[in-house]
BABA-263241 format. One record per atom (N, C-alpha, C): residue number from 1; residue in one letter; chain; z, x, y. Coordinates in Angstrom, 2 decimals, decimal comma, always signed. Atoms other than C-alpha are relative to their C-alpha. Layout:
! BABA-263241
{marmi NUM; "A"; "A"; {Z; X; Y}}
...
//
This chain:
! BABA-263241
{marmi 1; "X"; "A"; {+0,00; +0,84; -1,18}}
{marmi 1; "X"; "A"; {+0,00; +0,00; +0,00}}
{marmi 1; "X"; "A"; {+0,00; +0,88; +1,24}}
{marmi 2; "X"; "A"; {-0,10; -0,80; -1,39}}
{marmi 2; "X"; "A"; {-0,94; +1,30; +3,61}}
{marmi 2; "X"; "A"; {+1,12; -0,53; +0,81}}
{marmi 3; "X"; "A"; {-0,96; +0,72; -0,45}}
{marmi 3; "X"; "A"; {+1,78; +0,66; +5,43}}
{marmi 3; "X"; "A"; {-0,75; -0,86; +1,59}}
{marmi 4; "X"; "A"; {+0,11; +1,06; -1,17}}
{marmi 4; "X"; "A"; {+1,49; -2,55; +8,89}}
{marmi 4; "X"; "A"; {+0,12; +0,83; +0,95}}
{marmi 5; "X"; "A"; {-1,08; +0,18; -1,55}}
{marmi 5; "X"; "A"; {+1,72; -1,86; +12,37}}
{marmi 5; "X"; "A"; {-0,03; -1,08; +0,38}}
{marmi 6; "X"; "A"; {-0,37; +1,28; -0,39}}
{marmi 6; "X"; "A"; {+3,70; -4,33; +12,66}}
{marmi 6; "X"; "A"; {-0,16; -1,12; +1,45}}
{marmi 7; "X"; "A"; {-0,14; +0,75; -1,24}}
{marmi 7; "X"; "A"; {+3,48; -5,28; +16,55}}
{marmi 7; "X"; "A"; {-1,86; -0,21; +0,11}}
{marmi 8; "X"; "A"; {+1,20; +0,28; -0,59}}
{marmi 8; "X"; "A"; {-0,39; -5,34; +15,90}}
{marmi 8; "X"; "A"; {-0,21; -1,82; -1,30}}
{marmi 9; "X"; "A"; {-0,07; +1,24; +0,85}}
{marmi 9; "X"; "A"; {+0,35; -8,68; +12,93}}
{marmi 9; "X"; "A"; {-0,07; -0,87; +1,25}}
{marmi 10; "X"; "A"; {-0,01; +1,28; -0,96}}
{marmi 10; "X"; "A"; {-0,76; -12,06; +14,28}}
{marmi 10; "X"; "A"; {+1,08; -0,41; -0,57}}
{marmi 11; "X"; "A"; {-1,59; +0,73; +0,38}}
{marmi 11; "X"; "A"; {+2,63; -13,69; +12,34}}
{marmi 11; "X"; "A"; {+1,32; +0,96; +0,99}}
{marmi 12; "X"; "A"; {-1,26; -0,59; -0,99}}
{marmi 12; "X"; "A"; {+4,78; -10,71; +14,06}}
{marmi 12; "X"; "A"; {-0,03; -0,91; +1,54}}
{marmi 13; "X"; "A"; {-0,17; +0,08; -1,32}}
{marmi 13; "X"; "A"; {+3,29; -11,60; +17,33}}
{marmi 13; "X"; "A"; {+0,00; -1,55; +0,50}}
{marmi 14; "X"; "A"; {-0,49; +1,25; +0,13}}
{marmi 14; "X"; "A"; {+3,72; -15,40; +16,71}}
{marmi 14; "X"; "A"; {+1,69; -0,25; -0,27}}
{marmi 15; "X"; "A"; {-1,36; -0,65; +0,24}}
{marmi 15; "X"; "A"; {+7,28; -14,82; +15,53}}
{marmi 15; "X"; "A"; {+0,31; +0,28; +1,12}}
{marmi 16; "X"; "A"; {-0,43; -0,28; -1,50}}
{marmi 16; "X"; "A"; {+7,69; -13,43; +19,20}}
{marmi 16; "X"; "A"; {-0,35; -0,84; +0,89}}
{marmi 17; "X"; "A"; {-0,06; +1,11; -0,34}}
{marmi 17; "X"; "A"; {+6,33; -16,37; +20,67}}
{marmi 17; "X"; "A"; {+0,82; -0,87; +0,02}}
{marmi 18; "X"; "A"; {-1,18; +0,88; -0,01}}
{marmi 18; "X"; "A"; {+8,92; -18,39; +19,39}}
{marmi 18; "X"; "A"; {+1,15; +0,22; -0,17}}
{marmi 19; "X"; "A"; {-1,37; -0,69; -0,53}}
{marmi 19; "X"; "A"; {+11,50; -16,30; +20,08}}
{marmi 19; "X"; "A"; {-0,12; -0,48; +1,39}}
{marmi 20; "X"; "A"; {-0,34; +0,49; -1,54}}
{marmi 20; "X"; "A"; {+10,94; -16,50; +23,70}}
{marmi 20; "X"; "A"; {-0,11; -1,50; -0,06}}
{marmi 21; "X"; "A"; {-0,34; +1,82; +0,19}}
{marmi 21; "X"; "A"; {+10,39; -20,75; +23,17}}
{marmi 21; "X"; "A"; {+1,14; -0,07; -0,51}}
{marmi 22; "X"; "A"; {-1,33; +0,54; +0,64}}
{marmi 22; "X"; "A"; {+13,53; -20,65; +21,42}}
{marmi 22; "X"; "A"; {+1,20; +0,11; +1,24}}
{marmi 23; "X"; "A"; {-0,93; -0,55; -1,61}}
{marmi 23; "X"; "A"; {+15,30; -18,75; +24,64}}
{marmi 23; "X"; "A"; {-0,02; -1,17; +0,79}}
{marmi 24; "X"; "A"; {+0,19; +0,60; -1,13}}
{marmi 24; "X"; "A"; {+13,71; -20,88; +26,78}}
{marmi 24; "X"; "A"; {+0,39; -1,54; -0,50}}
{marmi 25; "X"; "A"; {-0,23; +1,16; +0,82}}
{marmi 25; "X"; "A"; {+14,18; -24,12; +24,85}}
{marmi 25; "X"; "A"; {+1,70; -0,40; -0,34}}
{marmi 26; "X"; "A"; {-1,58; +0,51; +0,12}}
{marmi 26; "X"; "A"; {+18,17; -23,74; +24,22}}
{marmi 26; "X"; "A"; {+0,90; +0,33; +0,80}}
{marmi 27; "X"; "A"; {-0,65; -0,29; -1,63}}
{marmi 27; "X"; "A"; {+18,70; -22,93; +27,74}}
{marmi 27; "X"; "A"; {+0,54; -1,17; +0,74}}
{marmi 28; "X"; "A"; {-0,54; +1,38; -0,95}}
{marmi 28; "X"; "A"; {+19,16; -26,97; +28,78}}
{marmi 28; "X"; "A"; {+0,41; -0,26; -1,39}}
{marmi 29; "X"; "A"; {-0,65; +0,88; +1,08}}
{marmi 29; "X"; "A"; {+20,97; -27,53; +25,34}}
{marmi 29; "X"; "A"; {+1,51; -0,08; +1,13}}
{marmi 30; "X"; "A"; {-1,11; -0,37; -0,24}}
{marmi 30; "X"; "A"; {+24,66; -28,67; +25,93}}
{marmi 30; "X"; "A"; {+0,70; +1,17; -0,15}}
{marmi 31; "X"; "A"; {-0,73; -1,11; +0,27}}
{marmi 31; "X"; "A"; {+27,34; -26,15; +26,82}}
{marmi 31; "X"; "A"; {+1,33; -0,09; -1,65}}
{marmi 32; "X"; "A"; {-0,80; -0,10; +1,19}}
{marmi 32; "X"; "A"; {+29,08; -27,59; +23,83}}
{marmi 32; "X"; "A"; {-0,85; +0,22; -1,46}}
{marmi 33; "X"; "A"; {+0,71; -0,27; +1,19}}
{marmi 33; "X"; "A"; {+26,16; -26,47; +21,42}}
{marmi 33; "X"; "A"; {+0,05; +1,89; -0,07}}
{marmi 34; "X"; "A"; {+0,61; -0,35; -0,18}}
{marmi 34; "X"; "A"; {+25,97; -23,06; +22,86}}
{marmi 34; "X"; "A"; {+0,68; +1,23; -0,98}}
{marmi 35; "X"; "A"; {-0,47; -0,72; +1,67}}
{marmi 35; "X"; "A"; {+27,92; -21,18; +19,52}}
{marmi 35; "X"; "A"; {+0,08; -0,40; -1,09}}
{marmi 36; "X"; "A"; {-0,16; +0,58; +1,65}}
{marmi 36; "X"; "A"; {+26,86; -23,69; +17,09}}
{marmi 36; "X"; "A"; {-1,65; -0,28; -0,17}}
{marmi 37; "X"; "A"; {+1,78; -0,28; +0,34}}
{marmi 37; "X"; "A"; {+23,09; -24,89; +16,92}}
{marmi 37; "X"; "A"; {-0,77; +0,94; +1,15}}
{marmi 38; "X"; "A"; {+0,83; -0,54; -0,72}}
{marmi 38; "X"; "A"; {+21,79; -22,71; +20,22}}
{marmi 38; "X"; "A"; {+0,19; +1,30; -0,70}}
{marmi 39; "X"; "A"; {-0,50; -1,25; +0,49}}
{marmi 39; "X"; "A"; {+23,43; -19,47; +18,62}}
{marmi 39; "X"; "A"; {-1,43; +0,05; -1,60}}
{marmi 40; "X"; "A"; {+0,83; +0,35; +1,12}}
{marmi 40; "X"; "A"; {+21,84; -20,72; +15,16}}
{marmi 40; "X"; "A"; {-1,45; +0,26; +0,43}}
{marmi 41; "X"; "A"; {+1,61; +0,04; -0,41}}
{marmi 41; "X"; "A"; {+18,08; -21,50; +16,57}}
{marmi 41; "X"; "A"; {-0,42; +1,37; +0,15}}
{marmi 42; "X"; "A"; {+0,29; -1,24; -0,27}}
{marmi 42; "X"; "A"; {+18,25; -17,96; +18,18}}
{marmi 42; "X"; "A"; {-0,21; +0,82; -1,02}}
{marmi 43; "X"; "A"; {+0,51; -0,77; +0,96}}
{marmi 43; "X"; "A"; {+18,79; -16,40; +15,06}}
{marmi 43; "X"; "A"; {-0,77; -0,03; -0,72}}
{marmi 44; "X"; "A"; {+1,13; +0,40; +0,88}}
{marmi 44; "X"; "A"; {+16,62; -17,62; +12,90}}
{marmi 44; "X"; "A"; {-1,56; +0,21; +0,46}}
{marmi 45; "X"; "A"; {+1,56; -0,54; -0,96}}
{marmi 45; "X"; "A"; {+13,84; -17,26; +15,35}}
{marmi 45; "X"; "A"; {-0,37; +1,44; -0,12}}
{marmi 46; "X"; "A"; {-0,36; -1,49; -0,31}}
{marmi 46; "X"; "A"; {+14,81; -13,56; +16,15}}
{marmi 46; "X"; "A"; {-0,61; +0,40; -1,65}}
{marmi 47; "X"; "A"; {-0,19; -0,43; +1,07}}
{marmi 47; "X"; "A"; {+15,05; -13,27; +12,26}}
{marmi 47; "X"; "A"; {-1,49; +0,20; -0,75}}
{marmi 48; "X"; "A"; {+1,54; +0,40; +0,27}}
{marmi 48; "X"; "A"; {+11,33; -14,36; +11,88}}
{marmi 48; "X"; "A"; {-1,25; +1,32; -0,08}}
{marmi 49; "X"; "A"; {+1,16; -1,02; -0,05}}
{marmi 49; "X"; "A"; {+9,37; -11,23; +13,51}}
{marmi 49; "X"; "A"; {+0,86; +1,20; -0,20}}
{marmi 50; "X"; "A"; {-0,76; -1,39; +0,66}}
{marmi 50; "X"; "A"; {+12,44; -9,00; +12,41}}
{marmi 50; "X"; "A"; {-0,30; +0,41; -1,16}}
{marmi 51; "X"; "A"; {-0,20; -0,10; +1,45}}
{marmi 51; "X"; "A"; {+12,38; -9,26; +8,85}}
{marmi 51; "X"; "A"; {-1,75; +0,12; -0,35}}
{marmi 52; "X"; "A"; {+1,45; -0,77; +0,55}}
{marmi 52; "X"; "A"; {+8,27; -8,67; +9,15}}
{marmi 52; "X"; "A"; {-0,04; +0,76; +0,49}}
{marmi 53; "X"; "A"; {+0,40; -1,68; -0,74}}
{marmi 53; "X"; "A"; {+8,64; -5,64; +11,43}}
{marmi 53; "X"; "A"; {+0,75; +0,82; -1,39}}
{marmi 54; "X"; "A"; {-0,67; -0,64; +0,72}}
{marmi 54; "X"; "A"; {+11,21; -4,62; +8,64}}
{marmi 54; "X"; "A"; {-0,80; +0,15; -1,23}}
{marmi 55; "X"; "A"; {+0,64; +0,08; +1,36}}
{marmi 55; "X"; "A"; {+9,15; -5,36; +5,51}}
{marmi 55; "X"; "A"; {-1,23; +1,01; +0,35}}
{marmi 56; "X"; "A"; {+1,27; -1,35; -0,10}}
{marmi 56; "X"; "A"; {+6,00; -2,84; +6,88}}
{marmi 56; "X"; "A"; {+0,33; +0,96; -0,36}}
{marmi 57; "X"; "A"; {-0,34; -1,63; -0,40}}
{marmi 57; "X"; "A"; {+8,20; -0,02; +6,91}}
{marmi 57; "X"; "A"; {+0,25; +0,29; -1,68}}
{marmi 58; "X"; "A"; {-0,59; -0,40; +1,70}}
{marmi 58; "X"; "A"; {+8,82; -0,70; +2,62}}
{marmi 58; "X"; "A"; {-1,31; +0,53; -0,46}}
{marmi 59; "X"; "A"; {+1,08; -0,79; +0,30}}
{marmi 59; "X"; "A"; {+6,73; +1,47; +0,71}}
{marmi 59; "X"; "A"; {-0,74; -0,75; -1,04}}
{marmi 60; "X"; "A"; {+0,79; +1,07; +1,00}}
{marmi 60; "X"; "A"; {+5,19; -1,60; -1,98}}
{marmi 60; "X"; "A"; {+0,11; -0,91; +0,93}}
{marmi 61; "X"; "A"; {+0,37; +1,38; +0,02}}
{marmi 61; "X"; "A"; {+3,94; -4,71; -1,81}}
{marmi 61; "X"; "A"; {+0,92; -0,79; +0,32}}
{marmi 62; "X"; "A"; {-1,10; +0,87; +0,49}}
{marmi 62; "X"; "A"; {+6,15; -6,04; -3,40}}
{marmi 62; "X"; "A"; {+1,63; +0,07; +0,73}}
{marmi 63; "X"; "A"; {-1,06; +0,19; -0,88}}
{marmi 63; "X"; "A"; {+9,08; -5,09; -1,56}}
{marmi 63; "X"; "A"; {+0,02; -0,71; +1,51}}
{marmi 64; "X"; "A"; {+0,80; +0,18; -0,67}}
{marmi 64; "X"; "A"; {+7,34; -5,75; +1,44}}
{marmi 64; "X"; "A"; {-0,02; -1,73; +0,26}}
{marmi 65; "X"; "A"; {-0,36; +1,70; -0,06}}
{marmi 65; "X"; "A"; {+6,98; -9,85; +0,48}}
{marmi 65; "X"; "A"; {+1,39; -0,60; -0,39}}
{marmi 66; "X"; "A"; {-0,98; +0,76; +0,01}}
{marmi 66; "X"; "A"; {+10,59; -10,08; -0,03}}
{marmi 66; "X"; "A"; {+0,19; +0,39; +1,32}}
{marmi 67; "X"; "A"; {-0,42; +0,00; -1,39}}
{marmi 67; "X"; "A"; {+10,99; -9,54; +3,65}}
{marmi 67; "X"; "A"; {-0,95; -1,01; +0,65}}
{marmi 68; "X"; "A"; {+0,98; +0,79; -0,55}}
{marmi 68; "X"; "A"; {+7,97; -11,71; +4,16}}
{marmi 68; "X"; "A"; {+0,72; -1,73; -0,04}}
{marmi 69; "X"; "A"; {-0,73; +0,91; +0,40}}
{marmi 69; "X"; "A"; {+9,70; -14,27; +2,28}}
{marmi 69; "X"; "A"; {+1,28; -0,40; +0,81}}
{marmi 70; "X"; "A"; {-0,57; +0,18; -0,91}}
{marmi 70; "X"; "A"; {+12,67; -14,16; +4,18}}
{marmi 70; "X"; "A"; {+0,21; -0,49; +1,41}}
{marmi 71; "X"; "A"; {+0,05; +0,02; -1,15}}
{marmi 71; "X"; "A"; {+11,03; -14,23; +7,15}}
{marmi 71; "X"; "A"; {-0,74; -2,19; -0,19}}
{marmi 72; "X"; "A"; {+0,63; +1,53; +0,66}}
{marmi 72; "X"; "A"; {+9,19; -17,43; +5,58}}
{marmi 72; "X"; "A"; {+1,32; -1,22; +0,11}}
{marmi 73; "X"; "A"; {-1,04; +0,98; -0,11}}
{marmi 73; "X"; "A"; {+12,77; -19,00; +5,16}}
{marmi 73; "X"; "A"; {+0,48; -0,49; +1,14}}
{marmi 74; "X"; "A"; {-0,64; +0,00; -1,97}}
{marmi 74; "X"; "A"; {+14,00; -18,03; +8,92}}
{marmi 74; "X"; "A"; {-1,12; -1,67; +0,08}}
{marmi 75; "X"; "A"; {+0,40; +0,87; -0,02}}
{marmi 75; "X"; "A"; {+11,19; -20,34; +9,53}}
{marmi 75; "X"; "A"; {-0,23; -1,40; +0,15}}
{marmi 76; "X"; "A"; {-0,17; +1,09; +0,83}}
{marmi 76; "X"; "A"; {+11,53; -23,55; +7,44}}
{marmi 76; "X"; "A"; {+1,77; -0,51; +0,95}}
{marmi 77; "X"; "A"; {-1,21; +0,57; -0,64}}
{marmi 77; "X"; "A"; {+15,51; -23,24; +8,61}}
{marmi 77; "X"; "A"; {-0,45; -0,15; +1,36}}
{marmi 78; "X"; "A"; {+0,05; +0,75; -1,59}}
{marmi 78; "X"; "A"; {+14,41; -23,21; +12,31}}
{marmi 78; "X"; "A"; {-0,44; -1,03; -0,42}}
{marmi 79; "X"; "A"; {+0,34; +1,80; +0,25}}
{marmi 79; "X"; "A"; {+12,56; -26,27; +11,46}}
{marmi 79; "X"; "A"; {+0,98; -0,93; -0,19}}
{marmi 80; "X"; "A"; {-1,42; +0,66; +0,25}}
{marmi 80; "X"; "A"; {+15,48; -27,82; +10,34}}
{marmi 80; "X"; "A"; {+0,86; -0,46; +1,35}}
{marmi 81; "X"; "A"; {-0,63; +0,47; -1,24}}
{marmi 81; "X"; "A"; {+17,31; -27,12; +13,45}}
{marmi 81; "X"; "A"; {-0,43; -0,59; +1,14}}
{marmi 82; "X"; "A"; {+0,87; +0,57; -0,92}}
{marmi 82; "X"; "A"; {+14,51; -28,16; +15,57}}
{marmi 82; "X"; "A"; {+0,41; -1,30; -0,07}}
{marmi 83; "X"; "A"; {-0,49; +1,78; -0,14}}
{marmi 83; "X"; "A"; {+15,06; -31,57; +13,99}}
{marmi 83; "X"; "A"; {+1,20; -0,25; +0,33}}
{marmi 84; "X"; "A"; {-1,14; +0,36; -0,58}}
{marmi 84; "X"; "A"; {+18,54; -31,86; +14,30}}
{marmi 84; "X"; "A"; {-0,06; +0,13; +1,51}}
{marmi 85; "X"; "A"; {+0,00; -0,07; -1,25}}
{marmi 85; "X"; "A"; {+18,12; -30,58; +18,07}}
{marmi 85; "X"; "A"; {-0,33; -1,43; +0,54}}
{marmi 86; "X"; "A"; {+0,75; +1,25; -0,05}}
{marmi 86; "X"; "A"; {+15,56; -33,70; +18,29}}
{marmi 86; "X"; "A"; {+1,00; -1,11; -0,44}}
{marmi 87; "X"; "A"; {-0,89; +1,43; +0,56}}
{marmi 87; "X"; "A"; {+17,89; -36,14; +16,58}}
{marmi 87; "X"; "A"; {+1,18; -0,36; +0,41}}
{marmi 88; "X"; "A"; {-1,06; +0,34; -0,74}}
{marmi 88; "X"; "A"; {+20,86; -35,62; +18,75}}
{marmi 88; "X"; "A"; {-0,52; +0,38; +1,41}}
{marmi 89; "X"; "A"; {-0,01; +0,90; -1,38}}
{marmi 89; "X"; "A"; {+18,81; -36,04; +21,78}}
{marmi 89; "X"; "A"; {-0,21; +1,45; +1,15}}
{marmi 90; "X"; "A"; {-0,19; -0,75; -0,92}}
{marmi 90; "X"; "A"; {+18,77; -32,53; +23,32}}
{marmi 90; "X"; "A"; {-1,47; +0,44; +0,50}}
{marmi 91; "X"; "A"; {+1,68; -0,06; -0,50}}
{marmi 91; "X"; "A"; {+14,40; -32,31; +23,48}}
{marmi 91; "X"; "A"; {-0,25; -1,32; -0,19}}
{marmi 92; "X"; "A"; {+1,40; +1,02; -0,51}}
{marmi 92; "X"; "A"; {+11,93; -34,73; +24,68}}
{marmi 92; "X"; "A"; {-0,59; +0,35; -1,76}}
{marmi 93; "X"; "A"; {+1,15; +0,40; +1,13}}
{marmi 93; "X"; "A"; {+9,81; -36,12; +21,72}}
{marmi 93; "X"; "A"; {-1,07; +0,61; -0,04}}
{marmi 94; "X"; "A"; {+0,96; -0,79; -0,20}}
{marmi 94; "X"; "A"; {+6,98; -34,47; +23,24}}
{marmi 94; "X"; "A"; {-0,18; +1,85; -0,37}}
{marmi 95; "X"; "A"; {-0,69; -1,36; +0,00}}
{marmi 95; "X"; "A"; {+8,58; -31,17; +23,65}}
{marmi 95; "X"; "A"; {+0,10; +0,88; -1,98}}
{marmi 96; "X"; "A"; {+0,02; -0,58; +1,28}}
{marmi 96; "X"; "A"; {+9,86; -30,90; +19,62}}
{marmi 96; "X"; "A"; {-1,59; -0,22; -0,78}}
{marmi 97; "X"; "A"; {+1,33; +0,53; +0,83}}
{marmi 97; "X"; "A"; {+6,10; -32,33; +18,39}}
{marmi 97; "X"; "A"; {-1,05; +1,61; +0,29}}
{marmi 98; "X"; "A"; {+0,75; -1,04; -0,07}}
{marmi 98; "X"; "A"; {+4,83; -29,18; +20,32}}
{marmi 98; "X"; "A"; {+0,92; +0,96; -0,76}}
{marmi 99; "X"; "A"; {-1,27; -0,90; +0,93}}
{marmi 99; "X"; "A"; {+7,59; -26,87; +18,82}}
{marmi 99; "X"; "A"; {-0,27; +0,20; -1,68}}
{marmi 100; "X"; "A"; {+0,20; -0,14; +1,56}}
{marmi 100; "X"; "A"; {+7,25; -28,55; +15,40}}
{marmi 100; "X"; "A"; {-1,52; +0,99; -0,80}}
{marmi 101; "X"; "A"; {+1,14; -0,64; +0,48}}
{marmi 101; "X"; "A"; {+3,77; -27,69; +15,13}}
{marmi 101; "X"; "A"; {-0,26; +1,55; +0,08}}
{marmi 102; "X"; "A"; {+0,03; -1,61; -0,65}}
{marmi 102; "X"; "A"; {+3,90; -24,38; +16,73}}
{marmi 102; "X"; "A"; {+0,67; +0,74; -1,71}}
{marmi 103; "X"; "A"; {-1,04; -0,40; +0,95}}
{marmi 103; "X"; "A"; {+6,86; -23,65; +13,68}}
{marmi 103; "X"; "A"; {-0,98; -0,06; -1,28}}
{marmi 104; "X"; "A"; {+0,57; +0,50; +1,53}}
{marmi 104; "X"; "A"; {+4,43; -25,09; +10,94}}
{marmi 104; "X"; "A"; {-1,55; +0,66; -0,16}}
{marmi 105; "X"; "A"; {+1,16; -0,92; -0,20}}
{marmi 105; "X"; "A"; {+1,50; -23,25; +12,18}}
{marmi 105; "X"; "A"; {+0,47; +1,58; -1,13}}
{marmi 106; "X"; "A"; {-0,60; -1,01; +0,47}}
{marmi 106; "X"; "A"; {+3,66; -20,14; +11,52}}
{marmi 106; "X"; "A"; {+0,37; +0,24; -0,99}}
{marmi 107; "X"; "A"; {-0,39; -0,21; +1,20}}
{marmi 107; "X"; "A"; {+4,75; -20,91; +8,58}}
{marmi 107; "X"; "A"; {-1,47; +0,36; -0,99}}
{marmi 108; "X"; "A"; {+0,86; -0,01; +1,41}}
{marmi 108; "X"; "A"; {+1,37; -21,45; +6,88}}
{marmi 108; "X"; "A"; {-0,82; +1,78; +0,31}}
{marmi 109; "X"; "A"; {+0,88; -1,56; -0,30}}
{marmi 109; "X"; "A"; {+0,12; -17,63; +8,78}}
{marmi 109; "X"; "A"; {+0,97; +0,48; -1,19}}
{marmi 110; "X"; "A"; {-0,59; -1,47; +0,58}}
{marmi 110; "X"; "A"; {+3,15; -16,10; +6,92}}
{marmi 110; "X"; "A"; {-0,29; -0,59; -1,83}}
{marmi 111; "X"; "A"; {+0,56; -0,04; +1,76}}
{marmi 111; "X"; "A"; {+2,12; -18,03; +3,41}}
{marmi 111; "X"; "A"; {-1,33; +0,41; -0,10}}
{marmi 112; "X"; "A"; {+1,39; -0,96; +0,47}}
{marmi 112; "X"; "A"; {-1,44; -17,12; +4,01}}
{marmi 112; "X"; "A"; {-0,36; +1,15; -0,19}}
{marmi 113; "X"; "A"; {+0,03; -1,49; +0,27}}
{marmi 113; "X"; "A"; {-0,38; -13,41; +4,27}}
{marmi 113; "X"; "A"; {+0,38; +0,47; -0,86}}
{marmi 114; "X"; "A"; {-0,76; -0,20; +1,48}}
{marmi 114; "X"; "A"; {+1,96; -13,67; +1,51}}
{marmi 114; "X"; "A"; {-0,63; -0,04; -1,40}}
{marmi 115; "X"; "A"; {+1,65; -0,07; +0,66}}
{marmi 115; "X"; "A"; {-1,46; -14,72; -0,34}}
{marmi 115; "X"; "A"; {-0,86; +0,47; +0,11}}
{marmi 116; "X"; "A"; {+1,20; -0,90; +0,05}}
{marmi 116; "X"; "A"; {-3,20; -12,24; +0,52}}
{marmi 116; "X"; "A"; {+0,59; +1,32; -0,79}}
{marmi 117; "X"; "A"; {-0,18; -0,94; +0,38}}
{marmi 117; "X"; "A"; {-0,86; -9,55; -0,49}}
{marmi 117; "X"; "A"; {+0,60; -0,75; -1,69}}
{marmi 118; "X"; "A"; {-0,13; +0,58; +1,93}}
{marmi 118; "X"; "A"; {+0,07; -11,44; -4,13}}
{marmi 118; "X"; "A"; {-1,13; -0,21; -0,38}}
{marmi 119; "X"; "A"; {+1,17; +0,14; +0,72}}
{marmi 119; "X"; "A"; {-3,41; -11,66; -4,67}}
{marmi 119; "X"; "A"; {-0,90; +1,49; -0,40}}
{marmi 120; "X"; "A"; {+0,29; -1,44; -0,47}}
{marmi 120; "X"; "A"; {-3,92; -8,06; -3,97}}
{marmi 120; "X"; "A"; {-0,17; +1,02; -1,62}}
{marmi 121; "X"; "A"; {-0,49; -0,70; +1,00}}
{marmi 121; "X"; "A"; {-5,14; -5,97; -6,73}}
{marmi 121; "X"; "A"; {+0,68; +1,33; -0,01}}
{marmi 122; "X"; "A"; {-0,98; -1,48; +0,28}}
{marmi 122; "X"; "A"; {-2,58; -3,14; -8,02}}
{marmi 122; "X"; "A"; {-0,51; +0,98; +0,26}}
{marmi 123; "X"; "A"; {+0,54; -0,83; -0,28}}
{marmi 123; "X"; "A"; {-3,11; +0,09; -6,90}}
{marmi 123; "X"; "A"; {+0,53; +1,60; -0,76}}
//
């Protein structure tokens, strides 16, 4: 495996996209969210284009898509909290529909990469 530069991945640099939307997004949450779901959202976001800058630097594949994977989960859980955010009222309808999609976009870049390198023949 050659190893990524990572900051040149379209998923890294999507991943950093919604890091800063996540900043900017749990900036008008309540001050009584802001060490329980704003803390949460952040990480998971953060965790997204971390855990693929981290997986370039493994020397297989295969090690490589368990950081992909991970980053795959970050993901899925932001999604999660997105909805809850949405369901107690703290985004506009409009607001999470762009969010959601944005999140689900991302998800299917980091399974389509994750399918490219499991499809990958051995070297």
């Amino acid at each position: 495996m050659g190893r990524h530069n990572f900051k040149k991945l379209k998923i890294w640099q999507e991943g950093m996209d919604l890091v800063k939307d996540t900043y900017l997004m749990t900036k008008m949450f309540p001050e009584i969210e802001r060490f329980n779901l704003v803390t949460q959202l952040i990480r998971c976001a953060v965790s997204i284009p971390s855990n693929i800058a981290e997986g370039t630097s493994k020397r297989t594949d295969k090690h490589f898509i368990q950081y992909l994977d991970s980053s795959l989960g970050s993901a899925f859980e932001w999604e999660t909290q997105l909805i809850v955010a949405f369901t107690e009222g703290y985004i506009k309808e409009d607001h999470f529909r762009e969010m959601e999609m944005k999140v689900q976009k991302l998800q299917k870049m980091i399974s389509g990469f994750l399918d490219g390198l499991d499809n990958k023949p051995a070297s």
